[in-house]
C-alpha positions in Angstrom: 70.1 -67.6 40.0 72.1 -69.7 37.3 69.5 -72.0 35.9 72.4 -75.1 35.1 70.8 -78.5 34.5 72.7 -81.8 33.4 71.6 -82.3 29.7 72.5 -84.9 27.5 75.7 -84.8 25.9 77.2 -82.9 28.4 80.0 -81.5 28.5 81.7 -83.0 25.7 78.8 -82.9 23.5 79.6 -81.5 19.9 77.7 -83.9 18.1 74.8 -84.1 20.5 73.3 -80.7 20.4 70.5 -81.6 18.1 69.6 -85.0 20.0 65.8 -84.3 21.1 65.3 -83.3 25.1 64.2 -86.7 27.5 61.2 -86.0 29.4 63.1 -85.8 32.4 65.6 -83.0 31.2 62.2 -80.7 29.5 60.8 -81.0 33.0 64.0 -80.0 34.9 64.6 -77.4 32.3 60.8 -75.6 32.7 61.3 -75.8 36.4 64.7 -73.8 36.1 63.1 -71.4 33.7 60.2 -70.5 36.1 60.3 -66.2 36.3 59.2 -63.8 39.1 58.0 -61.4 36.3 54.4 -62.8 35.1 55.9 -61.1 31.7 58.6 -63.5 31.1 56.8 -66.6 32.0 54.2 -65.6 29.5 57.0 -65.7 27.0 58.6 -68.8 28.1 55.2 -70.6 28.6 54.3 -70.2 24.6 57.9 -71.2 24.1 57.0 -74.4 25.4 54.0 -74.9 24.2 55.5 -74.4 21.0 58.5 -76.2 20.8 58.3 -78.8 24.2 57.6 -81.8 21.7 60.6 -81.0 19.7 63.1 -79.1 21.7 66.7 -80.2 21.4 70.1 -80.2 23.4 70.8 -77.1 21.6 67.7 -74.8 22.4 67.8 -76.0 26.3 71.5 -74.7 26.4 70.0 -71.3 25.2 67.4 -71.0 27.5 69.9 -72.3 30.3 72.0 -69.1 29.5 69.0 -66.7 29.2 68.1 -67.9 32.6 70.7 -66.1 34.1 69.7 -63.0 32.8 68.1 -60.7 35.9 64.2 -60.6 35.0 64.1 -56.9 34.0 67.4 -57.7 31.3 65.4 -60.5 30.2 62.3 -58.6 29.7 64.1 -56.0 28.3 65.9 -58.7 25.5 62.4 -60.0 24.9 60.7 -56.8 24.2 63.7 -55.4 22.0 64.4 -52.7 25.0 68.1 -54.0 24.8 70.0 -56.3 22.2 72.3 -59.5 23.9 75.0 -58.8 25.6 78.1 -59.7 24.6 78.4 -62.4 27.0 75.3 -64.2 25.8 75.6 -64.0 22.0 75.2 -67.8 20.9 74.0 -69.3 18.2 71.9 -71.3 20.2 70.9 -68.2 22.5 70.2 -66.3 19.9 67.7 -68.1 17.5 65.8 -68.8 21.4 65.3 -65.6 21.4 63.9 -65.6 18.4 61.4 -68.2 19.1 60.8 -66.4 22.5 59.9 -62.9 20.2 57.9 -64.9 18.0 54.1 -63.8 18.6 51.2 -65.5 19.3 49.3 -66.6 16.6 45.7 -65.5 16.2 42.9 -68.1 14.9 39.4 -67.1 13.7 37.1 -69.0 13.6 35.6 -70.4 9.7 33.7 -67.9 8.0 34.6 -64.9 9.7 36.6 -62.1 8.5 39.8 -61.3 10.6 
């Protein structure tokens, strides 16, 4: 299902696309972006925890447009199974992707060797 929410700055928004994401658009935008593939939203969920404090017009428009990928083409994109379709290839959808591939990083704790 399209995952289309009214940001800010839209449509005519040019000089809006790095304006930070209200509260109200971050929590519309993580309710569209909610997966049926556990695999995706494990992505998605470090993509927010990552960027929700910082997360501009710009990056929600990517994830908008990688919402309406099917679950298995999205999983696919995310684990480097398939590149972006024509379709989809964006600036903004690209570097999300990007941010979406990015792993996890792994703390130890002081003292110990990794």
């Amino acid at each position: 299902s399209e995952c289309r929410l009214q940001l800010p700055g839209q449509p005519h928004a040019r000089h809006d696309v790095d304006t930070l994401l209200d509260q109200r658009s971050l929590s519309r935008l993580k309710w569209g972006c909610r997966r049926g593939l556990l695999e995706n939203d494990l992505f998605i969920e470090r993509f927010f925890q990552r960027h929700e404090h910082s997360l501009s017009v710009r990056q929600a428009r990517g994830m908008q447009y990688l919402m309406d990928l099917t679950d298995n083409d999205l999983l696919d994109l995310l684990l480097r199974r398939s590149e972006l379709p024509p379709t989809l290839d964006r600036p903004e959808v690209g570097e999300d992707i990007q941010q979406l591939r990015r792993p996890a990083t792994v703390s130890t704790s002081e003292g110990m060797t990794p």
